[in-house]
C-alpha positions in Angstrom: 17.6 -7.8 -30.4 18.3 -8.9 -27.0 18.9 -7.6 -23.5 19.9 -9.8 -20.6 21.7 -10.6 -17.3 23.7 -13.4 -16.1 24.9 -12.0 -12.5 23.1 -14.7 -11.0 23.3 -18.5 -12.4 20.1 -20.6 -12.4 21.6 -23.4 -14.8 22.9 -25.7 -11.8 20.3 -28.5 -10.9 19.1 -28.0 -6.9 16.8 -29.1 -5.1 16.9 -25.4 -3.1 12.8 -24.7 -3.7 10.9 -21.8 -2.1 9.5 -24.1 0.6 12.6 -24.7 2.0 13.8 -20.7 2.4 10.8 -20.2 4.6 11.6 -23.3 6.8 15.0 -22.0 7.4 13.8 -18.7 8.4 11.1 -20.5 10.8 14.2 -22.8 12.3 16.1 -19.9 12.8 13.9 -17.1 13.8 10.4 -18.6 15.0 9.8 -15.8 16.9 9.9 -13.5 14.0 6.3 -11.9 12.9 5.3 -13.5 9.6 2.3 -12.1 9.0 0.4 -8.8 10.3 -3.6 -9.6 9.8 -5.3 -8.6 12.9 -6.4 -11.4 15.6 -4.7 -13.8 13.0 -1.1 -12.3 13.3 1.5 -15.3 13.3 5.0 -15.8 14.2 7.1 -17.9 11.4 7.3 -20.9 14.2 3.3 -20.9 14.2 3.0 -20.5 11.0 5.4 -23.4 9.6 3.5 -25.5 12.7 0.1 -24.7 11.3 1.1 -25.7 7.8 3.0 -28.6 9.1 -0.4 -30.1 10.6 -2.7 -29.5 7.7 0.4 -31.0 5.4 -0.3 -34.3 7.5 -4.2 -33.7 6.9 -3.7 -33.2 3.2 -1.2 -36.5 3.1 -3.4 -38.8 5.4 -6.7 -37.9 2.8 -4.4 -39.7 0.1 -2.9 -36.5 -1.9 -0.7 -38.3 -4.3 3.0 -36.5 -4.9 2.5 -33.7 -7.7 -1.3 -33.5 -7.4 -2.7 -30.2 -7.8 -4.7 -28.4 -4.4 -7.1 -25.3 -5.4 -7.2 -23.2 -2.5 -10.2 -20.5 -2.2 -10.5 -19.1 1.2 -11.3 -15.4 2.4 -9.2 -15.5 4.8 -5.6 -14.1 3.8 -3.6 -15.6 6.8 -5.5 -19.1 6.3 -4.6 -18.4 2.7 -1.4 -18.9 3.0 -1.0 -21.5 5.8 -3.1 -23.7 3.2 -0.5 -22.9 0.1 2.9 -23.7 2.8 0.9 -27.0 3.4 0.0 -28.1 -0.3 3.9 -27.5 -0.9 5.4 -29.1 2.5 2.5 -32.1 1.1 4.5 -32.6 -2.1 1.6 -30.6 -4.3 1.3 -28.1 -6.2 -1.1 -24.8 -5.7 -3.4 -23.0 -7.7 -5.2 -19.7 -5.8 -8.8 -19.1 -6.9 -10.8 -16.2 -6.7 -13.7 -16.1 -3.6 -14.8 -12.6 -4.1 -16.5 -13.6 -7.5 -17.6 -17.2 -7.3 -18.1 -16.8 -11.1 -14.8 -16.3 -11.7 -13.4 -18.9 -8.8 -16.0 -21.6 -10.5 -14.5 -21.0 -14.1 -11.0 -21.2 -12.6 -11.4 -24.3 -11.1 -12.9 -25.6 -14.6 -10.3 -24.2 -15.9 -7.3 -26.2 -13.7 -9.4 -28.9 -12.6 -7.7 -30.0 -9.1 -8.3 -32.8 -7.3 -8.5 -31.2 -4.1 -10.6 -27.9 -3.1 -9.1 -26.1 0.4 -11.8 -23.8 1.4 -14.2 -22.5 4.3 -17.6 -23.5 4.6 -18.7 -19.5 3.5 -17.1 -20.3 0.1 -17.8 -23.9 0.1 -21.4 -23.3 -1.4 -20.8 -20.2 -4.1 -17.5 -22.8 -5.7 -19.2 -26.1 -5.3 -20.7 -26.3 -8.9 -21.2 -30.7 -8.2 -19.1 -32.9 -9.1 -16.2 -31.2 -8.8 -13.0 -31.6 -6.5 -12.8 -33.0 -3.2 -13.5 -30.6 -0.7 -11.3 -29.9 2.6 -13.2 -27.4 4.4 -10.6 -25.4 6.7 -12.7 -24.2 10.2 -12.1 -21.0 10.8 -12.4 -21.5 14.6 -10.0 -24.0 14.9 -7.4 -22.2 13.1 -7.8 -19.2 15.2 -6.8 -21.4 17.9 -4.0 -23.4 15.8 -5.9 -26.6 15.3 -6.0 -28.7 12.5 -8.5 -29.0 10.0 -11.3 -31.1 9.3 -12.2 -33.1 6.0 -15.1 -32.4 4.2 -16.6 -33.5 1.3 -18.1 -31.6 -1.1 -21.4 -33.6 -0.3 -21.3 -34.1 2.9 -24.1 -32.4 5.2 -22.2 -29.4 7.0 -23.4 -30.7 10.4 -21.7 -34.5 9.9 -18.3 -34.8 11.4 -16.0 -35.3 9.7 -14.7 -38.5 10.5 -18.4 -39.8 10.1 -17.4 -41.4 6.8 -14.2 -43.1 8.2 -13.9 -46.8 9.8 -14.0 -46.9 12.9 -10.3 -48.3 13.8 -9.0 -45.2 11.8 -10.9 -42.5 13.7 -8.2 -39.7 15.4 -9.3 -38.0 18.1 -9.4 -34.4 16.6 -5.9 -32.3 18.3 -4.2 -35.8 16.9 -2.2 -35.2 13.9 -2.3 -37.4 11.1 -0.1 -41.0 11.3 1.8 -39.7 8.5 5.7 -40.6 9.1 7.7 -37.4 9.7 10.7 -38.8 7.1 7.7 -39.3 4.4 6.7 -35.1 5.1 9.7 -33.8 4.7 11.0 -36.1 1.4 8.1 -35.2 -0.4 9.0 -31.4 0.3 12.0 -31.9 -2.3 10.3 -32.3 -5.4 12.4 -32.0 -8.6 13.0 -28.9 -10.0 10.8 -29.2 -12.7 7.8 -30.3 -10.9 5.5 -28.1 -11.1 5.1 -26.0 -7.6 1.9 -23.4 -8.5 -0.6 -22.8 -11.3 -1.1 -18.9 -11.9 -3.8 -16.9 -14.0 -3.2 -15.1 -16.8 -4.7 -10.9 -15.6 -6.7 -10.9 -18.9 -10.3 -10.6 -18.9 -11.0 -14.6 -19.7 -7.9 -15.8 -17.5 -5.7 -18.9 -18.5 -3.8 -21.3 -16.7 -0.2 -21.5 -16.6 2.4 -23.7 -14.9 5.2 -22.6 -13.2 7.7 -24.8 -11.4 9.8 -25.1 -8.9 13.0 -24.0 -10.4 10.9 -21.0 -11.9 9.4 -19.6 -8.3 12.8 -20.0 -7.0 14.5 -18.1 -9.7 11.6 -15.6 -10.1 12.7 -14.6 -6.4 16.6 -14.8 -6.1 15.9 -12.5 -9.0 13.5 -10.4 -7.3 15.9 -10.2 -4.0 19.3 -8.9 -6.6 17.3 -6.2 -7.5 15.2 -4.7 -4.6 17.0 -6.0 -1.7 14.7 -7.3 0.9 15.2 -7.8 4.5 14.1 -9.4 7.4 12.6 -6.0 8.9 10.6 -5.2 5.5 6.7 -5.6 6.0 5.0 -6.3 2.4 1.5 -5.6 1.8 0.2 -7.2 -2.0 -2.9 -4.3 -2.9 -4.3 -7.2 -5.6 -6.3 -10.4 -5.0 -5.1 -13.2 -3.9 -5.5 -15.3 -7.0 -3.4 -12.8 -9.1 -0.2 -13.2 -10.4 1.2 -11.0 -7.8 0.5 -12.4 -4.9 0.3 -15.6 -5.6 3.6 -16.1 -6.8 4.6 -13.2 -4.7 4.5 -14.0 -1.0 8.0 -15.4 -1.6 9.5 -12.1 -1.5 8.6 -11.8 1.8 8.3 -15.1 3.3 11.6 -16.4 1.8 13.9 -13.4 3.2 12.8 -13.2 6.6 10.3 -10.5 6.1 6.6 -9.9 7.0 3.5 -10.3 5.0 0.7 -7.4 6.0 -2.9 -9.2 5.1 -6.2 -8.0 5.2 -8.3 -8.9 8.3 -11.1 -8.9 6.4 -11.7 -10.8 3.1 -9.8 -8.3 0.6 -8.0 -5.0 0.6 -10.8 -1.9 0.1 -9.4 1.1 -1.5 -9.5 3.2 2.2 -7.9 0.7 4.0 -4.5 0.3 2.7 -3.8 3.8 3.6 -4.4 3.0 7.1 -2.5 -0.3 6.7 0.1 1.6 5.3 1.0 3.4 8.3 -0.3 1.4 11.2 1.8 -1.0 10.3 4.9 0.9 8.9 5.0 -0.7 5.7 8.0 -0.5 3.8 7.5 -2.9 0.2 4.0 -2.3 -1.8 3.3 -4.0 -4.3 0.3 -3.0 -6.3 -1.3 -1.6 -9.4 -0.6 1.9 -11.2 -4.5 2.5 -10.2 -3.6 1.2 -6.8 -0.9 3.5 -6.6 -2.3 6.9 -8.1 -5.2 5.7 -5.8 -2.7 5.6 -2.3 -0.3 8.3 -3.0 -2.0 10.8 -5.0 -6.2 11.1 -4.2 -6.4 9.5 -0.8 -3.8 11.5 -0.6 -4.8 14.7 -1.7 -8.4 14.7 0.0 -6.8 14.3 3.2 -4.8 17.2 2.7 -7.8 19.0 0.7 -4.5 19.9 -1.8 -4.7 19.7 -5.8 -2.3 16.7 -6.9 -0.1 19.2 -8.2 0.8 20.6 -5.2 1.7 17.6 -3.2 4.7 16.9 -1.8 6.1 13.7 -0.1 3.1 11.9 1.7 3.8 11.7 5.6 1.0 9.0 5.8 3.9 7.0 3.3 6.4 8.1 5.0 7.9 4.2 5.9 7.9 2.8 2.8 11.0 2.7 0.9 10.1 0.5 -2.1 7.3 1.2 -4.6 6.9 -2.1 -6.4 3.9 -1.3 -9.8 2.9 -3.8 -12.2 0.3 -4.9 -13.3 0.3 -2.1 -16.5 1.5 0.3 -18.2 2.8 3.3 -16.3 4.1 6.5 -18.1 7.7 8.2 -17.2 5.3 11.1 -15.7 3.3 9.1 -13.5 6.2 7.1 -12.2 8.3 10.6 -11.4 4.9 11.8 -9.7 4.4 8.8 -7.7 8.7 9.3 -7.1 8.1 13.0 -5.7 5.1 11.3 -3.0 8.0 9.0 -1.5 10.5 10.2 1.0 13.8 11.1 -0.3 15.8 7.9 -1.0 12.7 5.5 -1.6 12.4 3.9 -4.8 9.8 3.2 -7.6 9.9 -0.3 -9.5 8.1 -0.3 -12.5 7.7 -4.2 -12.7 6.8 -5.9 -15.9 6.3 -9.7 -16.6 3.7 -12.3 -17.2 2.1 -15.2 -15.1 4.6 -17.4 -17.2 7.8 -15.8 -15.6 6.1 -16.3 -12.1 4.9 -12.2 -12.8 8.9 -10.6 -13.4 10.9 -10.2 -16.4 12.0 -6.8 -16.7 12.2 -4.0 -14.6 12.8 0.1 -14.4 14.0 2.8 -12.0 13.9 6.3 -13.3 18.0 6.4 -12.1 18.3 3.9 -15.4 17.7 7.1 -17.9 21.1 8.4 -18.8 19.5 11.5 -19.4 15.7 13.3 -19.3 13.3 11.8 -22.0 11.4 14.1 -23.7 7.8 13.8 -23.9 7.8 11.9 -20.1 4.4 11.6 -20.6 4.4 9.4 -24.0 6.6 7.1 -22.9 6.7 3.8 -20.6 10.2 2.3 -20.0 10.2 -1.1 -18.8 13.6 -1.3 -18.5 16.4 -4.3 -18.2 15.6 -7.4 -17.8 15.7 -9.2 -14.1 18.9 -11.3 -13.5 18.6 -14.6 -15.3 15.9 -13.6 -17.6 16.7 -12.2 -20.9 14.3 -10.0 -22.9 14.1 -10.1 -27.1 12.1 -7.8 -29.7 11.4 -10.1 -32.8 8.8 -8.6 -35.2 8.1 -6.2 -32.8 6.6 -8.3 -30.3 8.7 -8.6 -26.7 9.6 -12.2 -25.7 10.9 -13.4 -22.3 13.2 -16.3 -21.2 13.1 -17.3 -18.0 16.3 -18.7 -16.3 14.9 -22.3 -16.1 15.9 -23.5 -20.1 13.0 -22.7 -21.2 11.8 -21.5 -24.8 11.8 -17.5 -24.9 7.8 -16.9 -23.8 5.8 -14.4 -26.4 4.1 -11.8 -24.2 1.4 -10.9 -27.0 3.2 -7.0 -26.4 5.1 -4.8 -28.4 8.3 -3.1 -27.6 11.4 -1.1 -28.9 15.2 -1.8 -27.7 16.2 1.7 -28.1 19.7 2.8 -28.1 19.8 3.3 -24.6 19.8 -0.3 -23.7 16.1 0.7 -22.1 12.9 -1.7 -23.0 10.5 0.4 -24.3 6.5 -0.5 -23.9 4.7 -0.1 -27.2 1.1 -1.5 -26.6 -0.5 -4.9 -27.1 -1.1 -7.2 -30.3 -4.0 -8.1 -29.4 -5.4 -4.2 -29.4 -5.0 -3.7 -32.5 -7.7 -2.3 -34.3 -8.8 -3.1 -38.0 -10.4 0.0 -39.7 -12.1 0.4 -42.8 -10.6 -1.1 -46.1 -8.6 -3.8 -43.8 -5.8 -1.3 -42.7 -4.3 -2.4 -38.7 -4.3 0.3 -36.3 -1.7 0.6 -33.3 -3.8 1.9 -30.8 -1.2 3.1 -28.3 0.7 5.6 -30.4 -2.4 7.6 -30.8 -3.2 6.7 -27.0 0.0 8.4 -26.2 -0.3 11.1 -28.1 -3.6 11.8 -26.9 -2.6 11.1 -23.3 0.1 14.5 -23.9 -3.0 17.0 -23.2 -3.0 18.4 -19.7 -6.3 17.3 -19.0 -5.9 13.7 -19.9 -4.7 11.6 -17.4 -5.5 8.0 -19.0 -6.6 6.9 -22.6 -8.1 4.0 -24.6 -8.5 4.4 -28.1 -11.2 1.9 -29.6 -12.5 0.8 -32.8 -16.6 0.7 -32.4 -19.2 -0.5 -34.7 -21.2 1.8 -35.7 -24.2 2.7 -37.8 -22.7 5.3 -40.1 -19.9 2.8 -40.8 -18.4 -0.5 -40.0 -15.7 0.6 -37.5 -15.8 4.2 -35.8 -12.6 5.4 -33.4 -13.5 6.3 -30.2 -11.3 7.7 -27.4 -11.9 7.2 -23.7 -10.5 9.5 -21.9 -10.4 10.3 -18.1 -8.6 12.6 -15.8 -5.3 12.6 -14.5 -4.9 11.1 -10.8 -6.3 13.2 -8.1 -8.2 15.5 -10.5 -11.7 15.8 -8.7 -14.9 15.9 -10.3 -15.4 19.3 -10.0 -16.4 22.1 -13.0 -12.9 22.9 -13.2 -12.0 19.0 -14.0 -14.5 18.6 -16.8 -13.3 22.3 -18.6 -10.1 20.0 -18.7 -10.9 17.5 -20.3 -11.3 18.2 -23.8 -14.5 17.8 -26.6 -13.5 16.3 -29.5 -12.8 19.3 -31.6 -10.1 20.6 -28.9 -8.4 16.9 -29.1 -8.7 16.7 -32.8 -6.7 19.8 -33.1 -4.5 18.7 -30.5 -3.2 15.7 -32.4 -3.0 17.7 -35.3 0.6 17.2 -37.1 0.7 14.8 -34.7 -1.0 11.5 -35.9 -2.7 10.9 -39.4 -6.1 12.8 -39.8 -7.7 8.9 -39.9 -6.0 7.4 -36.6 -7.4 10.5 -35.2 -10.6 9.6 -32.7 -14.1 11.1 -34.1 -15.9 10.6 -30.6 -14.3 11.5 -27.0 -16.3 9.5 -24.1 -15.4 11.3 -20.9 -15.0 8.7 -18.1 -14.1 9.4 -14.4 -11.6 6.3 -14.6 -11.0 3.7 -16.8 -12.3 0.2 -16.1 -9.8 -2.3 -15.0 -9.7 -6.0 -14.5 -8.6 -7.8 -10.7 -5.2 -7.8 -12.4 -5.2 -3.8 -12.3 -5.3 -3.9 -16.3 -7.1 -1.6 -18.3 -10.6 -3.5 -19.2 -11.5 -2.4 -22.8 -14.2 -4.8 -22.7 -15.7 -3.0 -19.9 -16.4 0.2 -21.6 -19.2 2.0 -22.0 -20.9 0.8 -25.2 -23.1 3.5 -27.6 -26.5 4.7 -26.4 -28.0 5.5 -29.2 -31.5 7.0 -29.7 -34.2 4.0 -31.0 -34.3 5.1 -34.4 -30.6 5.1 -34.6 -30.1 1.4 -33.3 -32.7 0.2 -35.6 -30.5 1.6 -38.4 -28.0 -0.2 -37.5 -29.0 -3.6 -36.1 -31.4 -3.7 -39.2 -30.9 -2.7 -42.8 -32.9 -2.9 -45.7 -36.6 -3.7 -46.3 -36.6 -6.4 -44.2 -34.9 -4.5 -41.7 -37.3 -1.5 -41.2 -40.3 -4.0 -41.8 -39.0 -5.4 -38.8 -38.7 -2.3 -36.9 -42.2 -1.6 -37.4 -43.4 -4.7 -36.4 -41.3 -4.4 -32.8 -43.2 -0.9 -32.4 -46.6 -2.0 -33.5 -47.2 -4.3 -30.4 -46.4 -1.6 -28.2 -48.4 1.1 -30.0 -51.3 -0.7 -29.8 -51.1 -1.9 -26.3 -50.3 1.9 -25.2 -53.4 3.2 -28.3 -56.1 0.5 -26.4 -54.9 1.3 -22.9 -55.5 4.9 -23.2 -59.1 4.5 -24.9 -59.7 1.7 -21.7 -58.8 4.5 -19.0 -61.0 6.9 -21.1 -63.7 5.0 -20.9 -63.6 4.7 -17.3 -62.8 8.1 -16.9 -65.8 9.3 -18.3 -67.9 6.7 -16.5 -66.5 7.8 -13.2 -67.4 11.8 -14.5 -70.9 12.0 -13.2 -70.0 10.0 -9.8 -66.7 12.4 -9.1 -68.9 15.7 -10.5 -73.0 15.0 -10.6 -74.3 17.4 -13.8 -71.4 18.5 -15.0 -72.1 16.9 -18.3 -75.6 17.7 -18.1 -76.6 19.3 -21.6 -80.4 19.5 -21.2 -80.5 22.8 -21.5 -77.9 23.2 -24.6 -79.5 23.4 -28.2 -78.0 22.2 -30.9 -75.6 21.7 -32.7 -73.3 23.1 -29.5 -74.6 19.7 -27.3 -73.1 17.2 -30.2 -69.9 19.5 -29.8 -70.1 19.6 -26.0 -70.6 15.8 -25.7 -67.5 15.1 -28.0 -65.2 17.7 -26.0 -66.3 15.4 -23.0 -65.2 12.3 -25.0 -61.8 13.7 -26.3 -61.2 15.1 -22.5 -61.6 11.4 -20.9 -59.2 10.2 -24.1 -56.7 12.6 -23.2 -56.8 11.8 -19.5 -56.3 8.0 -20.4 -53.4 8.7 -22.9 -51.5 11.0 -19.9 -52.1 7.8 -17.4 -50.3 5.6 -20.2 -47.7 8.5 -21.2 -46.8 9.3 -17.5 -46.0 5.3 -16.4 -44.3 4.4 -20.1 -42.9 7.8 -21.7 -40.2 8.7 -19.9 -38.3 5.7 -21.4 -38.7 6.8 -24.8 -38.2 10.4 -24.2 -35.2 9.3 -23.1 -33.7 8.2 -26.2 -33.8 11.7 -27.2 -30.6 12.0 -25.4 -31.5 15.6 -24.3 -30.6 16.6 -20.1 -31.3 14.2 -18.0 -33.1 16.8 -15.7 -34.5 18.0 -18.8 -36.3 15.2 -19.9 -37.8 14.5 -16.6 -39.4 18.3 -16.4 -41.0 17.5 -19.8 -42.1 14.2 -19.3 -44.2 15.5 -15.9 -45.3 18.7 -18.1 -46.9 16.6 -21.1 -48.2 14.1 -18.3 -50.3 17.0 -16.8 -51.1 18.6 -19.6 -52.9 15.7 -20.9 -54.2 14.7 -17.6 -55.2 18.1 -16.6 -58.2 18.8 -18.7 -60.5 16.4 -17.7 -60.6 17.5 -13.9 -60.2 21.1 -14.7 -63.2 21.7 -17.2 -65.6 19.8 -14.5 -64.4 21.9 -12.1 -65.3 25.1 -13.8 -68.8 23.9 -15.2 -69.6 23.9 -11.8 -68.0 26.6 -10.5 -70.2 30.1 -10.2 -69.5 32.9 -12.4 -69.1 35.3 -9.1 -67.4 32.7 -7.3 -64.6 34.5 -7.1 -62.9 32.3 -4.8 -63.5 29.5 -6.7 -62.6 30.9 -9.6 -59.1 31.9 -8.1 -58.4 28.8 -7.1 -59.1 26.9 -10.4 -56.8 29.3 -12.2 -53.9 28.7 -9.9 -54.4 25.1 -9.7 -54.9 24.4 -13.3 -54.3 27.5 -15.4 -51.2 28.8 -14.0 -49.3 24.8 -14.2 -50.8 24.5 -17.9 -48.3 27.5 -18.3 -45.5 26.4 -16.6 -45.9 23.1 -18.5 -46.2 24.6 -21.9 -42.8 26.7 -21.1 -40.6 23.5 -20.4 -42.2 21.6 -22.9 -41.2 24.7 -25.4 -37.5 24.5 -23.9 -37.2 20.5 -24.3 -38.4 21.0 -27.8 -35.7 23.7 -28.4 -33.0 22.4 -26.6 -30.3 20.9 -28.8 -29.9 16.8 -28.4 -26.9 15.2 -28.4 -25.1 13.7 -31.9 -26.9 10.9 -32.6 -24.3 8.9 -33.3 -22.2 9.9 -30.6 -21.8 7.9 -27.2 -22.8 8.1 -23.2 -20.8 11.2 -21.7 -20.5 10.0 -18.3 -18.7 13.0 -16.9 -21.6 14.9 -17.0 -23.5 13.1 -14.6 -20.7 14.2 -11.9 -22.2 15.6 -9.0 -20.6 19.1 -8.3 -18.7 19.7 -4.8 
């Protein structure tokens, strides 16, 4: 099955590339804002003049046509200076990530370019040795417009860097490089196929993919059919630089005359792009269905102190007229929610497409249902395809072609063509869970189904290993956007007998979960994609995960030889401190052990009373510094635990002050006597009664999982 437009024609060879759309919008309106960051605002005439000079920097250090420039820089405006200059250069990009150096290192093993653009606060975290050549950009100079200075990656920071240059082929540093202005601009007409940016893939170990030139270009021109940019639309990208998004992105803005709202600082934060949002009168946001949820429904909603239900269009918002979400899957519920929090006339893109369609393939407007759905929050539409692509369903698994002749890309994704003519989202291959006896499981069917309870916002369903079997369901669930962590909130969300019997009748009794982990959102990647690798894994008490990391004889032998160690070191440790205890006795309480006057046999019994005091006073040392750990595997209340771990600490330490107190305490010292019972009788009480109530109290399912919903504080 197949669903596709041709109301725009990409077949014709051209040598139109995105490069050159922004360089007509800087010849004809250089005046115009092209990006909104703060102190580094620029015009479109500043900006192509910036990337013009570090173009002739890149060229004179030898950047052969094609080659491919990494560029990992905090700053967003420099950002994108740097990728205009690898292209007007004749290169080709790749953005890597700077706010996890981990990450940015693996991407640059992962691409391997031959030149690194970055700043000398990011030179150090992606410099791994012996890696790219390094072109530090100053951050002072281009505050000022300058150009940039060369750097390699083992060069000393304080070296200039023209140190390593002869000396009849040192510039003077505001001269740009001898680099013909003919040889610049031929090399900015690469053929079509050349390849003009490497992207990531948003999964958690990301993969390189080529796009070209052709591809960007389409990927736009498409992009521009459908939403209609201007030259008075202000776009503001909520991800990372280095994903999909934005790095294949920025054309939307900067190829139809339009601004691009950065970050002054190194990245978006979550309470910033509300402010950004209507400072700058945004109109295009592109972002996440986290990011979204996150900007028009809780931000939104604790300003107003109003429950997400009752919100109406968000005045903070009220400038933008395109919602653009990708990223993941959004439901027909969300999407109407985050529809009602626009003004009247605004619209809500539900974008869908991998890093090897430049990040677009399909796309979906609520206005595209012929009639209501049923079930809104079951189902994600993702639409038609964008003009030029074309969209199949073989075997169940969606495939893209992009308008560039190339073979139809598998997106590793399920979908449905339904009668309609509407692409409908049915989950990912690579989800799919094996359960006992070797049958596959779906995940998102049940996901779905469990997402229709009211109290369930978002859902991943996920096959665990467990000790009771080799794969055990369990169902994270979380609470819909803007639900606060109140008592209310976690009534809500339901226990797992309340969700089994509400996906009674409606999935088979063994898709349905057997343990519900209450979250108060789901883990997501950079991408904005649910991270199922990121979730919680079981906490199980110690006898539990010795069952199942080790079975059979060998197994428990094992066990008992990991605890033996620590038995004895805690056994010896508690006869040592009781041995200095009762060495300390007589210099802490002179003749309280005296027995000179006690006959026998009651001065043997005395003496070993003194002994088995001083024992228990070393074993509460060694209980009160190393027992709370295990006491914690109990998996009774937090608070709980802690009570009873201070209560069988003194009631162990306890006895050895307290009886040398009172063998030297007068019987008519009343006084005395007073105070003894209320320091030492009265907390013996109080220690036995929460001892008695942790004993009592009922502990978890052993073979159930983390609930971290109850660790919410209440407001």
């Amino acid at each position: 099955m197949t669903q596709g437009s041709e109301s725009v024609r990409f077949g014709k060879r051209t040598t139109d590339t995105v490069l050159h759309r922004f360089e007509q919008w800087a010849r004809d309106t250089p005046g115009t804002r092209a990006l909104i960051a703060g102190p580094d605002s620029l015009t479109y005439g500043e900006l192509d003049a910036r990337a013009q000079r570090l173009a002739h920097r890149l060229l004179g250090s030898g950047l052969p046509p094609g080659a491919l420039v990494a560029v990992g820089t905090a700053r967003q405006s420099e950002l994108v200076v740097a990728l205009l200059a690898v292209l007007k250069a004749g290169g080709s990009y790749t953005v890597v990530d700077v706010q996890s150096p981990r990450s940015g290192r693996r991407q640059l093993a992962a691409t391997e370019p031959l030149v690194l653009l970055t700043d000398a606060a990011q030179h150090a975290a992606l410099d791994n040795g012996g890696g790219p050549r390094v072109i530090r950009l100053d951050a002072e100079a281009a505050a000022i417009g300058g150009p940039r200075t060369e750097q390699p990656a083992d060069r000393p920071a304080d070296r200039p860097a023209d140190a390593d240059r002869p000396a009849d082929t040192v510039r003077p540093a505001d001269e740009p490089a001898d680099e013909p202005a003919d040889r610049l601009a031929g090399v900015a007409a690469p053929p079509p196929g050349r390849t003009a940016t490497v992207l990531f893939t948003g999964s958690a170990e990301p993969r390189a993919v080529p796009v070209s030139h052709a591809l960007l270009l389409a990927a736009h021109q498409a992009w521009a059919e459908v939403a209609r940019p201007t030259p008075q639309d202000r776009h503001l990208f909520t991800v990372g630089p280095d994903v999909t998004a934005f790095a294949a992105g920025w054309t939307r803005a900067l190829c139809s005359g339009g601004a691009l709202v950065l970050s002054p600082r190194s990245a978006w934060q979550p309470g910033d792009i509300r402010a950004a949002v209507e400072t700058d009168r945004v109109t295009v946001l592109h972002t996440d269905p986290a990011g979204a949820a996150r900007l028009l429904i809780e931000d939104a909603g604790q300003a107003a102190l109003t429950p997400a239900a009752h919100l109406g269009a968000d005045p903070a918002c009220r400038s933008l007229r395109l919602l653009a979400v990708s990223g993941d899957r959004l439901y027909l519920d969300e999407q109407a929610t985050l529809q009602i929090r626009l003004r009247p006339g605004a619209r809500v893109l539900n974008v869908y497409g991998p890093a090897e369609c430049a990040g677009i393939g399909t796309w979906f407007e609520l206005p595209q249902l012929p009639h209501p759905l049923d079930d809104p929050e079951e189902i994600s539409l993702l639409g038609t395809a964008f003009p030029g692509f074309r969209a199949e369903v073989h075997g169940g698994e969606i495939r893209l072609v992009p308008p560039d002749g190339a073979d139809a890309i598998p997106t590793g994704d399920l979908g449905l063509l339904r009668e309609d003519g509407l692409l409908q989202y049915g989950g990912r291959i690579r989800d799919r869970i094996t359960l006992p006896g070797g049958r596959v499981l779906d995940p998102y069917p049940v996901e779905s189904a469990i997402r229709s309870h009211e109290g369930i916002g978002a859902v991943i369903l996920k096959g665990v290993d467990g000790p009771r079997g080799p794969r055990r369901l369990v169902a994270y669930v979380a609470p819909p956007p803007g639900g606060q962590p109140t008592g209310r909130t976690r009534a809500l969300l339901p226990d797992i007998e309340e969700l089994r019997d509400h996906l009674a009748g409606k999935v088979l009794r063994e898709e349905s979960p057997r343990t519900v982990i209450r979250l108060r959102t789901l883990p997501r990647t950079t991408a904005g994609q649910e991270d199922r690798d990121a979730l919680p894994l079981p906490i199980l008490p110690a006898a539990v995960q010795r069952a199942g990391s080790k079975s059979g004889k060998y197994g428990a032998a094992a066990a008992r030889q990991e605890e033996t160690p620590a038995g004895c070191a805690a056994g010896c440790g508690g006869v040592g401190l009781g041995f200095v205890a009762l060495i300390l006795t007589n210099f802490l309480w002179p003749g309280s052990t005296d027995l000179g006057g006690v006959p026998q046999p009651w001065a043997f019994l005395f003496s070993l009373l003194y002994l088995f005091e001083c024992a228990a006073f070393g074993i509460g040392v060694v209980f009160l510094f190393g027992g709370r750990a295990r006491m914690l595997r109990q998996r009774r209340g937090p608070s709980l635990t802690v009570a009873a771990h201070l209560a069988v600490s003194y009631l162990l330490l306890s006895w050895w002050p307290q009886d040398n107190f009172y063998r030297l305490a007068a019987k008519q010292d009343w006084a005395r006597q007073a105070a003894l019972v209320y320091a030492f009788n009265i907390p013996l009480m109080i220690a036995g009664v929460v001892v008695a109530a942790y004993v009592v109290s009922k502990p978890a399912d052993p073979f159930d999982f983390h609930d971290p919903v109850d660790d919410w504080p209440d407001r």
